[in-house]
FITORLUM-490628 format. One line per field, with one value per residue: residue number from 1; residue in one letter; y, z negated, x of N, C-alpha, C, O in turn. Coordinates in steps of 0.2 Angstrom, whole numbers. Atoms other than C-alpha are relative to their C-alpha. Layout:
// FITORLUM-490628
num	c(NUM	...);
residu	c(A	...);
n_north	c(Y	...);
n_up	c(Z	...);
n_east	c(X	...);
ca_north	c(Y	...);
ca_up	c(Z	...);
ca_east	c(X	...);
c_north	c(Y	...);
c_up	c(Z	...);
c_east	c(X	...);
o_north	c(Y	...);
o_up	c(Z	...);
o_east	c(X	...);
//
This chain:
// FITORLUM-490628
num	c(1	2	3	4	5	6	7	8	9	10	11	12	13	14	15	16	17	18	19	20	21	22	23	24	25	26	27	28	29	30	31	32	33	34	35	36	37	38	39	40	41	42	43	44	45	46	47	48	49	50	51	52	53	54	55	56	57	58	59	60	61	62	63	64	65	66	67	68	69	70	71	72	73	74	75	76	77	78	79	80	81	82	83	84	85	86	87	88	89	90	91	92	93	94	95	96	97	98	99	100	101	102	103	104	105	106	107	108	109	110	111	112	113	114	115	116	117	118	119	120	121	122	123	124	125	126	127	128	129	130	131	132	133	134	135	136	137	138	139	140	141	142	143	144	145	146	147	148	149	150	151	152	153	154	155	156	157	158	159	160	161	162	163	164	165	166	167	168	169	170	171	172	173	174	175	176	177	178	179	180	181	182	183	184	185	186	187	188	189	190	191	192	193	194	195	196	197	198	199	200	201	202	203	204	205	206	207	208	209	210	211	212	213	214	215	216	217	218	219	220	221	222	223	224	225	226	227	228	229	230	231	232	233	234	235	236	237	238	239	240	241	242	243	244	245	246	247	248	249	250	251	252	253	254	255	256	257	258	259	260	261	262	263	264	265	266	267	268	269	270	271	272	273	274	275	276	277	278	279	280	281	282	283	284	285	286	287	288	289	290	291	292	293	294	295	296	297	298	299	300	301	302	303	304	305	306	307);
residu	c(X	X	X	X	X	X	X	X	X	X	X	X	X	X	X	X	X	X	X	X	X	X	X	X	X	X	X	X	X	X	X	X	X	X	X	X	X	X	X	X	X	X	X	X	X	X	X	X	X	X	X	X	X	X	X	X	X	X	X	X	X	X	X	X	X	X	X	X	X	X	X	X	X	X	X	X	X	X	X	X	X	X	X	X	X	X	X	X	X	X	X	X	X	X	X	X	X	X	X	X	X	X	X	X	X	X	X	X	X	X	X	X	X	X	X	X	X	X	X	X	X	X	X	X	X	X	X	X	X	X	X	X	X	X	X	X	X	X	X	X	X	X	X	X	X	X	X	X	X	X	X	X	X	X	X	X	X	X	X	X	X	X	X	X	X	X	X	X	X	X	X	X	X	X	X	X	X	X	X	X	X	X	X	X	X	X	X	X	X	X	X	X	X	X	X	X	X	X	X	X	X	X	X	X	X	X	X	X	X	X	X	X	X	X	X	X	X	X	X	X	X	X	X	X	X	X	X	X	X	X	X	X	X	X	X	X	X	X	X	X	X	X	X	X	X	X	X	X	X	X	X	X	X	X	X	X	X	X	X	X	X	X	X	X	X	X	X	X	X	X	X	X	X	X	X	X	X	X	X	X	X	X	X	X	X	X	X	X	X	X	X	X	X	X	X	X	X	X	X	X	X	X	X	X	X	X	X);
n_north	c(7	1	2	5	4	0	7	6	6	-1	-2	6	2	-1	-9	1	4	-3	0	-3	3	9	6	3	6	3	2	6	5	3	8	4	6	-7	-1	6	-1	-7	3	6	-2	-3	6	1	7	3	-3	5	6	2	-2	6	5	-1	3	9	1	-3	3	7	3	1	3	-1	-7	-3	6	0	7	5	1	7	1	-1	2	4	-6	-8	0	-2	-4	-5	-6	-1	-6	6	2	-3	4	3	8	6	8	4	-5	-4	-6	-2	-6	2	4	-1	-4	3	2	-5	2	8	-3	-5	0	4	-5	-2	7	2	-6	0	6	1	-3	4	2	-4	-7	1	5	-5	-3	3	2	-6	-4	3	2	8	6	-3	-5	4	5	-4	-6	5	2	-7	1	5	-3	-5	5	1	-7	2	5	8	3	2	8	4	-1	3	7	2	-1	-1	-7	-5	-4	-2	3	-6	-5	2	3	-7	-3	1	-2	-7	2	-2	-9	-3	1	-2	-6	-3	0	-3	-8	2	-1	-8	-4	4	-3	-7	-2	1	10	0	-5	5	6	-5	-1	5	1	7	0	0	-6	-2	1	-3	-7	-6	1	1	-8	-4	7	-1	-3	4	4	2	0	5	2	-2	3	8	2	-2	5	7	2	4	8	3	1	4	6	-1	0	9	3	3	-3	1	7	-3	-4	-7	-5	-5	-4	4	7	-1	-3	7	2	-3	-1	6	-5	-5	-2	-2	-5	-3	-2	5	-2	-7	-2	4	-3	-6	-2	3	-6	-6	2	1	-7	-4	1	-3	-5	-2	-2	-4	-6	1	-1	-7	-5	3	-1	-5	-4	-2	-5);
n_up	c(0	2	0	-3	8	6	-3	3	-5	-1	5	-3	3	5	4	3	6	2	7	2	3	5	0	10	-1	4	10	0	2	4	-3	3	6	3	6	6	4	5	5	3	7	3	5	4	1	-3	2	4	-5	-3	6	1	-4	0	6	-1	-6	2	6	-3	-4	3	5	4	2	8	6	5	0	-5	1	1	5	7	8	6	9	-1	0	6	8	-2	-3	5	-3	-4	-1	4	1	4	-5	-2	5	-1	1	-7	3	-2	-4	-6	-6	-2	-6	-2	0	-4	-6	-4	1	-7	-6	-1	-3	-8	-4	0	-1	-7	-1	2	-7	-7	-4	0	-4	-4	3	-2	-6	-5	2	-1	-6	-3	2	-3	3	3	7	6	5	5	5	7	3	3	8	5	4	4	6	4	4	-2	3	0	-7	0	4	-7	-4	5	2	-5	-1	4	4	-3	0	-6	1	4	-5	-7	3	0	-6	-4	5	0	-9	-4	1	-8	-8	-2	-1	-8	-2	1	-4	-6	1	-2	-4	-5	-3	0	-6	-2	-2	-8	-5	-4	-2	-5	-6	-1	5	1	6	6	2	5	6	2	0	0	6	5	2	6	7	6	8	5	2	5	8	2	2	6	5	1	1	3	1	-4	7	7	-1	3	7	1	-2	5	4	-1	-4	-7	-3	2	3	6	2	-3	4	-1	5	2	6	3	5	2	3	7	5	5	5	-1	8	1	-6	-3	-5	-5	-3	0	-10	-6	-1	-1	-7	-5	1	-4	-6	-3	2	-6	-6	1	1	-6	-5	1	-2	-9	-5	-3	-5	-4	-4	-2	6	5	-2);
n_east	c(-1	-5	-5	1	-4	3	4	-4	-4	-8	-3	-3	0	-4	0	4	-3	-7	-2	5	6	-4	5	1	-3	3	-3	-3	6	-3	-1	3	-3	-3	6	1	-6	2	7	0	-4	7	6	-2	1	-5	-7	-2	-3	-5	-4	-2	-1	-7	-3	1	-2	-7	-5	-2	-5	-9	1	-9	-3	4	2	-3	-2	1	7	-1	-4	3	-8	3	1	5	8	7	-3	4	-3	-7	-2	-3	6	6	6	-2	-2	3	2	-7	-4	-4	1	7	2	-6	7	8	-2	1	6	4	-2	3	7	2	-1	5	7	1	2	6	5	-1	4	5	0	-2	3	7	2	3	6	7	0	3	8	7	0	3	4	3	-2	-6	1	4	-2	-5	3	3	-7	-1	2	-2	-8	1	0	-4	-5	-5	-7	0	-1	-9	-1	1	-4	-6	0	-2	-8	-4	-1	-6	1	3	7	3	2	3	7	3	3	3	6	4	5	5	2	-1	4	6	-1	-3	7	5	-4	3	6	2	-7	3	7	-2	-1	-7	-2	3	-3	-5	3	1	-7	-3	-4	1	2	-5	-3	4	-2	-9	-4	7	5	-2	-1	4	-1	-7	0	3	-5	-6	2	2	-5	-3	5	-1	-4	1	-1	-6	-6	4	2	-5	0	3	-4	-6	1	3	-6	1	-5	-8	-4	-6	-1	2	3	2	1	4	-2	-4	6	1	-2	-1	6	-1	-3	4	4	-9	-7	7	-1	1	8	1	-3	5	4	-2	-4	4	7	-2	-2	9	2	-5	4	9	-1	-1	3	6	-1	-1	7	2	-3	2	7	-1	5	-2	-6);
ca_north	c(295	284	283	266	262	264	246	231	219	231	231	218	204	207	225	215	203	218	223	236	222	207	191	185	170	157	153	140	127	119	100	87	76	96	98	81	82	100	92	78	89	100	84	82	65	59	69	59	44	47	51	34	25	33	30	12	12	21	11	-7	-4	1	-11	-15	1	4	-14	-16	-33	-50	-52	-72	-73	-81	-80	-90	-79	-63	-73	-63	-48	-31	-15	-11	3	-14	-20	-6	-17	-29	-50	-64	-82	-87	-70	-63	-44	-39	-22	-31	-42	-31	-19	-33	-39	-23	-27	-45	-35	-21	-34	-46	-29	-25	-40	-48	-31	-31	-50	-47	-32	-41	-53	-44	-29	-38	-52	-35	-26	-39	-45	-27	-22	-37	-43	-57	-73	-68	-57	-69	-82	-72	-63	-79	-86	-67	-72	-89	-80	-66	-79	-82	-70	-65	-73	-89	-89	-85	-100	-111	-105	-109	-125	-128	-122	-124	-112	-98	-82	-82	-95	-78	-66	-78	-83	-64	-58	-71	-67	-48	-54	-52	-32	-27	-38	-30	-13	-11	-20	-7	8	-2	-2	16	22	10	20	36	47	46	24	26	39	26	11	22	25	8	5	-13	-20	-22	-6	1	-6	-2	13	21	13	7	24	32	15	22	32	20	8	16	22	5	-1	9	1	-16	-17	-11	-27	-39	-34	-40	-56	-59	-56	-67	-80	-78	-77	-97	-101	-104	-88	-84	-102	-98	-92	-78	-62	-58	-47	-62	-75	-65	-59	-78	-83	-70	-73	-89	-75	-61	-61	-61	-52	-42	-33	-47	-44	-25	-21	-33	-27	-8	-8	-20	-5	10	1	-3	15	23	16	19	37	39	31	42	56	49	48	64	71	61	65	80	85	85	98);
ca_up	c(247	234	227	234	217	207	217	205	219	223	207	210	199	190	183	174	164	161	143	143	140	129	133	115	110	104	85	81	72	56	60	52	43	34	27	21	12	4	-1	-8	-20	-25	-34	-49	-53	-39	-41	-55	-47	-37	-51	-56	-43	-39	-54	-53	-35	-42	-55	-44	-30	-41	-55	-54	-58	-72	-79	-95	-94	-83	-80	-82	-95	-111	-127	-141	-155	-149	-146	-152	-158	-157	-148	-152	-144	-135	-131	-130	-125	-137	-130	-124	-133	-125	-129	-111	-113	-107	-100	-86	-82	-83	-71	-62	-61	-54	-39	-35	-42	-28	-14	-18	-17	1	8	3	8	26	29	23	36	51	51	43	53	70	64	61	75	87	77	78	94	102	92	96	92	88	75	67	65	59	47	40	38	30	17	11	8	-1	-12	-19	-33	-26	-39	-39	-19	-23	-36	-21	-9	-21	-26	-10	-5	-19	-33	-29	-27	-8	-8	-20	-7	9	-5	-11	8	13	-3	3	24	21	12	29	41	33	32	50	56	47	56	71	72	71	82	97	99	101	119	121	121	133	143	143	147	162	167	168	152	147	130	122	126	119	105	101	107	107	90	79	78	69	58	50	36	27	29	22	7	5	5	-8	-18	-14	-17	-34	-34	-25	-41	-54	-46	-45	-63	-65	-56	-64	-80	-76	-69	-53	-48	-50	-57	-72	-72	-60	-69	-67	-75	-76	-82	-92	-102	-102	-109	-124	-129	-140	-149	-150	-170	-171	-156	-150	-139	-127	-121	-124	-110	-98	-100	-100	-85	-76	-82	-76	-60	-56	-63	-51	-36	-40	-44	-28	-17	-26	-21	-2	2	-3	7	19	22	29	20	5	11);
ca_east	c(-55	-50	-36	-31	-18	-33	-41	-37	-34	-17	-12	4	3	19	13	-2	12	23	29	16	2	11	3	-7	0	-8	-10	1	-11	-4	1	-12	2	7	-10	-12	5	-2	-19	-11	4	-12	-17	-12	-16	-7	8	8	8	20	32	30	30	46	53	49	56	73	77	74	83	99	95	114	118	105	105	117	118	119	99	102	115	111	120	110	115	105	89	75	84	74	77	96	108	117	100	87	73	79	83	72	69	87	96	96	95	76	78	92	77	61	74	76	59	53	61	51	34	37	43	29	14	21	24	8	-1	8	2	-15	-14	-6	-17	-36	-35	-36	-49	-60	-56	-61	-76	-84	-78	-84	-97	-111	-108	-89	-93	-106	-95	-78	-90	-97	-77	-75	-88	-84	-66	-75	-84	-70	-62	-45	-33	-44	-40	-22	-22	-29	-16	-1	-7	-7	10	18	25	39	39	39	22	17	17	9	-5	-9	-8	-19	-32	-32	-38	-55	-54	-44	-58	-73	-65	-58	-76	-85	-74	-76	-92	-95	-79	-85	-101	-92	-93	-73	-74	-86	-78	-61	-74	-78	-60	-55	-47	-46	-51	-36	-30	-45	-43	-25	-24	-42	-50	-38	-29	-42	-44	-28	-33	-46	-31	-17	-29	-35	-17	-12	-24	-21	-3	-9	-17	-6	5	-8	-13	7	9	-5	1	17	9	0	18	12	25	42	51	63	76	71	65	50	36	21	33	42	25	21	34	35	16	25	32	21	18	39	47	31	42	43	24	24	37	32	14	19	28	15	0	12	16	-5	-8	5	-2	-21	-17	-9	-22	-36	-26	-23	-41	-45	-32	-37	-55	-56	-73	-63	-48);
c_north	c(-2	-1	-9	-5	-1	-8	-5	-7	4	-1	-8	-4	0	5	-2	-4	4	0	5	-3	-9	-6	-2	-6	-6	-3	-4	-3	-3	-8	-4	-3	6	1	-7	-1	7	-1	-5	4	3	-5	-1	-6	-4	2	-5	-8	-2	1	-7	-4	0	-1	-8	-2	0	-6	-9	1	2	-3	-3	3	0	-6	0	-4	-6	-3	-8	-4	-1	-2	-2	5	5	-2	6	6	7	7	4	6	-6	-3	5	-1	-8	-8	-4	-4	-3	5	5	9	1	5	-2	-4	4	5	-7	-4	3	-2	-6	4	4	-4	-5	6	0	-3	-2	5	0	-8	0	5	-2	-3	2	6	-3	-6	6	4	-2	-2	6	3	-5	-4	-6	-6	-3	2	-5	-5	2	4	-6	-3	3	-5	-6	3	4	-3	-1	6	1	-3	-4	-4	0	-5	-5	0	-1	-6	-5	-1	-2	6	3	7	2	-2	6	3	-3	-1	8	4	-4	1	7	0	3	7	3	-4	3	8	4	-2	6	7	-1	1	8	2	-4	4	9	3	0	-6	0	2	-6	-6	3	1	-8	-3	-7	-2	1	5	5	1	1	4	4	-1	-1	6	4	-6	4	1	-5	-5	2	1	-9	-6	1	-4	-8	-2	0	-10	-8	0	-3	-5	-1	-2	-4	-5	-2	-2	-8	-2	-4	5	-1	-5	4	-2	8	5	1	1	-6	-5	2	3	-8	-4	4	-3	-5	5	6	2	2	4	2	2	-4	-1	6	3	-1	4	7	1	-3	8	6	-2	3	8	5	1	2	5	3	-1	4	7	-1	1	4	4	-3	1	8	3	3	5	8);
c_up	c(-7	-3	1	-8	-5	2	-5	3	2	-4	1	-8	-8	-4	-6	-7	-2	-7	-1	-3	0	1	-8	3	-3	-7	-2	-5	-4	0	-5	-7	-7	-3	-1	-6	-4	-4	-5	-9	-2	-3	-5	-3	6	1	-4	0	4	-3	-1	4	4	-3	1	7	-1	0	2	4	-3	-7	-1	-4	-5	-4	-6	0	7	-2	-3	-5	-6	-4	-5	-5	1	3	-3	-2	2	2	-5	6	5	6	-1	2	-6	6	-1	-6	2	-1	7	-3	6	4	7	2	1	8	9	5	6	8	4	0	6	7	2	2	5	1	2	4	9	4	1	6	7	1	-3	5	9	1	2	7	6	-1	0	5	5	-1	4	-2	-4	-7	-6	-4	-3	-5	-6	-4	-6	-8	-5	-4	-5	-6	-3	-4	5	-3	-2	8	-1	-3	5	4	-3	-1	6	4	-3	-3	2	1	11	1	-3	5	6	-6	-3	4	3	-3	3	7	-2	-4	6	3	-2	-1	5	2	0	4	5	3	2	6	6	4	2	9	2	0	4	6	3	4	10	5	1	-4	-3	-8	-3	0	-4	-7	-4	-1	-2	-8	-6	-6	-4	-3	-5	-8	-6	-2	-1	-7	-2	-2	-5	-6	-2	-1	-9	-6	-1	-7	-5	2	1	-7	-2	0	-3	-9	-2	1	4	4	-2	-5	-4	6	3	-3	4	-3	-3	-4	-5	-7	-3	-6	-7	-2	-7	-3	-3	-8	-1	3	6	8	8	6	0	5	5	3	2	8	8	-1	2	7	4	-1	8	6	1	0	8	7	-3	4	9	3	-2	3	7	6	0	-2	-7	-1	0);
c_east	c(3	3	2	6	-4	-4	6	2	8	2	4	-2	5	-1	-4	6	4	1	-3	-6	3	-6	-2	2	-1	2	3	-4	5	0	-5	5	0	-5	-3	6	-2	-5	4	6	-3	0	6	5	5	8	3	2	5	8	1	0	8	6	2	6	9	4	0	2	7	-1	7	2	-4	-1	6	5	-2	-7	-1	6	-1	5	-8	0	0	-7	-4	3	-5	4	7	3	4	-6	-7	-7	-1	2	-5	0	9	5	3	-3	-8	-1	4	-7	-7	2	0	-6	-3	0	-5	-8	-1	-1	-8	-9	0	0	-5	-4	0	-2	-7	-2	0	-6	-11	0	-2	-4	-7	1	-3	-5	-4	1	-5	-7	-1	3	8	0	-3	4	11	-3	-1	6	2	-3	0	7	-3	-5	4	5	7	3	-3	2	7	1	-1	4	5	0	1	9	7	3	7	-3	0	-8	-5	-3	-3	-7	-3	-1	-5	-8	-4	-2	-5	0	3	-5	-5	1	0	-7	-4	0	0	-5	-3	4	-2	-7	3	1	7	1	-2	4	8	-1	0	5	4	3	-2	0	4	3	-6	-2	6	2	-7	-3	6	4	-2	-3	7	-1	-4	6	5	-8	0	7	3	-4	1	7	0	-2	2	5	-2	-1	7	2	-4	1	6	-3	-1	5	0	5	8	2	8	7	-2	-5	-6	-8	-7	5	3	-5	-1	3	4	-7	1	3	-2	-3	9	4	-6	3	1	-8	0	2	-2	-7	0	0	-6	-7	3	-1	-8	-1	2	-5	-8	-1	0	-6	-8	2	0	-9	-3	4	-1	-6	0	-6	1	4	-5);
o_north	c(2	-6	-13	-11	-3	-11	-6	-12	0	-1	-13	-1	-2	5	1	-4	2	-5	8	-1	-14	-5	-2	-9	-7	-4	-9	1	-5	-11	-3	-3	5	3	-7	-2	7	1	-4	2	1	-3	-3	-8	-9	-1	-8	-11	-8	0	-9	-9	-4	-3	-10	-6	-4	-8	-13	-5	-1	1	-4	1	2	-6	2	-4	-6	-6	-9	-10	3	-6	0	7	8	2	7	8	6	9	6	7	-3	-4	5	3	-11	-8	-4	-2	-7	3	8	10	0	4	1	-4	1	7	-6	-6	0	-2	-6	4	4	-1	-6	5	-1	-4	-1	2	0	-7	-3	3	-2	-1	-1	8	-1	-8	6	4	1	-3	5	8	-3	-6	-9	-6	-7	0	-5	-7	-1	8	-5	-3	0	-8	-6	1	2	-1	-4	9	-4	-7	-6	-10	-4	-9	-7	-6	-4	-9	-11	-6	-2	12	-1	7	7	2	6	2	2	1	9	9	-1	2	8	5	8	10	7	-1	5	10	9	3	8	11	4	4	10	5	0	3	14	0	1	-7	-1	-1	-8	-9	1	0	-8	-7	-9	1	4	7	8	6	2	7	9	4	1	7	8	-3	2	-2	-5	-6	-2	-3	-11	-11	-3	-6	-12	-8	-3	-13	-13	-5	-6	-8	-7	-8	-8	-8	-8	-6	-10	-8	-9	2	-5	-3	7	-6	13	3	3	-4	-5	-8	-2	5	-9	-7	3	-3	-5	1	9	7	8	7	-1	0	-2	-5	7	7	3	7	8	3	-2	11	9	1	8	11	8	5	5	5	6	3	3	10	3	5	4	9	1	1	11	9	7	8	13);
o_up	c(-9	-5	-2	-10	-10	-3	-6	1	3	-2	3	-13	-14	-10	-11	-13	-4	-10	-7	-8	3	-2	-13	9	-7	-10	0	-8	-1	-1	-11	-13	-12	-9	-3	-11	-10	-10	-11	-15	-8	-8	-4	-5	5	3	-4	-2	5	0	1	2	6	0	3	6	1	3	-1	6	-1	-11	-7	-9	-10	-9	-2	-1	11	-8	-8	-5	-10	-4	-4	-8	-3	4	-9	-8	8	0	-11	11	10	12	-6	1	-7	12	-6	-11	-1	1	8	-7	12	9	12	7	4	12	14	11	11	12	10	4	9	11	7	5	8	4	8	8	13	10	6	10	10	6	0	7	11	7	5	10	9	3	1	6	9	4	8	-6	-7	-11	-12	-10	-7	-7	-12	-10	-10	-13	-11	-9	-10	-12	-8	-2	7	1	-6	10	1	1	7	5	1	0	6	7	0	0	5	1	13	2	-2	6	9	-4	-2	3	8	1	3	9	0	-1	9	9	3	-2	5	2	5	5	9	9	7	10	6	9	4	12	8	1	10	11	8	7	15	11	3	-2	-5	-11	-7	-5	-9	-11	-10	-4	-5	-11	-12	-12	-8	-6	-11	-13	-11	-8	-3	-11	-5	-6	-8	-11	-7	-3	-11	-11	-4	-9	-9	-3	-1	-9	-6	-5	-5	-12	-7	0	4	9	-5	-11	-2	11	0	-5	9	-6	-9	-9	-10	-12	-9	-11	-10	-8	-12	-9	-6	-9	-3	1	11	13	14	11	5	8	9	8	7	12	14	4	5	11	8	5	12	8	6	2	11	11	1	7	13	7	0	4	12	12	-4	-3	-10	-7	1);
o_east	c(7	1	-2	6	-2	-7	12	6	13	8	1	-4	4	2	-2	4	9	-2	-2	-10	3	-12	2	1	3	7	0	-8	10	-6	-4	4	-2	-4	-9	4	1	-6	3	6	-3	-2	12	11	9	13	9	7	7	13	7	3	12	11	7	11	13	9	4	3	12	0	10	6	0	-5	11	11	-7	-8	-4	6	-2	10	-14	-5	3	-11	-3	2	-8	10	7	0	4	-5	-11	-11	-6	3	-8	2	12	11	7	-7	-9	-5	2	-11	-11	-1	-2	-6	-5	-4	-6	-12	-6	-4	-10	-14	-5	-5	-7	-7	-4	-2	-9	-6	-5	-10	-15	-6	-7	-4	-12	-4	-7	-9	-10	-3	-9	-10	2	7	9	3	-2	5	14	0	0	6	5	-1	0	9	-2	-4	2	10	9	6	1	3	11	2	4	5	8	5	3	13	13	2	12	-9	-2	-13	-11	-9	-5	-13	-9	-5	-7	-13	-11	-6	-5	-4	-1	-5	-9	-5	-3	-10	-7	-4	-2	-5	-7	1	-8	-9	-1	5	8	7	0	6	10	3	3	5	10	6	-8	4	4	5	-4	-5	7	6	-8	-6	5	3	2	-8	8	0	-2	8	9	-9	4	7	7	-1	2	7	4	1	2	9	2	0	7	4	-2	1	6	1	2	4	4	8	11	2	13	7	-2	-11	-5	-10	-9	3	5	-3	-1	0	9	-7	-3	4	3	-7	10	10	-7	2	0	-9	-4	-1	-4	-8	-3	-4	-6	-9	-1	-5	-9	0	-1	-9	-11	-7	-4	-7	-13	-2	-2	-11	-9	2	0	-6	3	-6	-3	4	-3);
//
């Protein structure tokens, strides 16, 4: 007969988990966020980006601490003077010291990119969302709205929405986030669009899942990454069409530093006290640079065809 211990149904359960036969243990799977942070310090160019953007970040949130002098302070008899060990960007047309206001500055440049950027979000991301989830007569006429906004360059629509509002540096930031709406509605539309057709929207249509959730939770979700890249990018701009406006002196109202009106108001001096446009410009061309750098690097770390 037999043996009746060689049958695999006696064999007790506990013998098969013993520590003679070690459970395998599943691979541990390197986290998404871990290998987009790995692609992205691979990258050179945005490394470098993020240097400066850093930089910049530093040195305006403690512009106390690294400014020299009182940003709005003017002495008459150091108008105009050129880069000195006192002054090592040299002084304004009113003797205020240059580097206390371009440290300054940076501050209104960075708060006016994200704001504007986070407005222009808020309210384009769910314009497109619901115009490409729901389409039909919905979509056509938020599309056509889209395009009358999009005939318009963006910093002649900022100029439009300032003269409206009036000039300031808040009126800056609602009028360059209202410029950059239609690039979030026909970004998110166009992600909509696709992601909507997909056998797991169905499958929650299915299970009872009601539009708004599906939209919030099931589609937008994977909307992210077009939208941070495309944020990186637009803050870049949101700081150029400030300085613009600034420039025109439709932004920041004197005294308040900052980097368009302070460009502005050197170009009257630009054959005598160059440096008054040379800084200003620099620092606006690092700034834009930085962030562009960075979102080149995000969306290829991003796409996973590129990884």
């Amino acid at each position: 007969m037999p043996d009746p211990s060689l049958n695999p149904e006696s064999i007790p359960a506990t013998a098969v988990a013993g520590t003679e036969t070690p459970a395998v243990l599943p691979r541990k799977k390197t986290s998404e966020l871990r290998e987009i942070l790995r692609h992205l310090v691979r990258n050179r160019a945005a490394v470098v980006g993020l240097i400066i953007i850093g930089g910049f970040v530093l040195v305006s949130v403690f512009a106390p601490v690294f400014s020299p002098h009182d940003p709005l302070r003017t002495v008459l008899a150091n108008r105009l003077q050129t880069p000195s060990w006192e002054h090592p960007l040299g002084t304004d047309e009113l003797g205020r010291d240059l580097l206390s206001r371009m440290l300054y500055g940076g501050r209104i440049s960075l708060n006016i990119g994200v704001i504007s950027v986070l407005i222009g979000m808020f309210i384009g991301v769910p314009i497109g969302a619901i115009s490409g989830y729901f389409g039909g007569k919905l979509d056509i006429f938020t599309q056509r709205f889209i395009d009358i906004m999009i005939a318009f360059p963006g910093i002649l629509l900022a100029i439009v929405v300032v003269t409206v509002l009036g000039v300031g540096v808040e009126n800056v930031m609602i009028a360059t986030g209202i410029a950059s709406v239609p690039v979030y509605a026909r970004l998110v539309r166009g992600s909509v669009l696709a992601i909507k057709e997909q056998s797991y929207i169905a499958a929650a249509r299915a299970a009872g899942l009601g539009d708004a959730r599906i939209i919030f939770r099931q589609i937008l979700p994977n909307c992210l990454a077009p939208i941070i890249v495309q944020s990186t990018f637009q803050i870049a701009t949101s700081i150029l069409w400030a300085a613009g406006l600034g420039f025109l002196g439709l932004g920041a109202q004197a005294p308040t530093p900052e980097w368009g009106a302070i460009l502005s108001n050197g170009r009257a001096y630009i054959r005598t006290a160059h440096h008054l446009t040379t800084y200003p410009g620099l620092a606006i061309l690092f700034m834009v640079l930085g962030f562009n750098l960075v979102g080149d690097g995000l969306r290829d770390a991003l796409d996973p065809k590129t990884r």
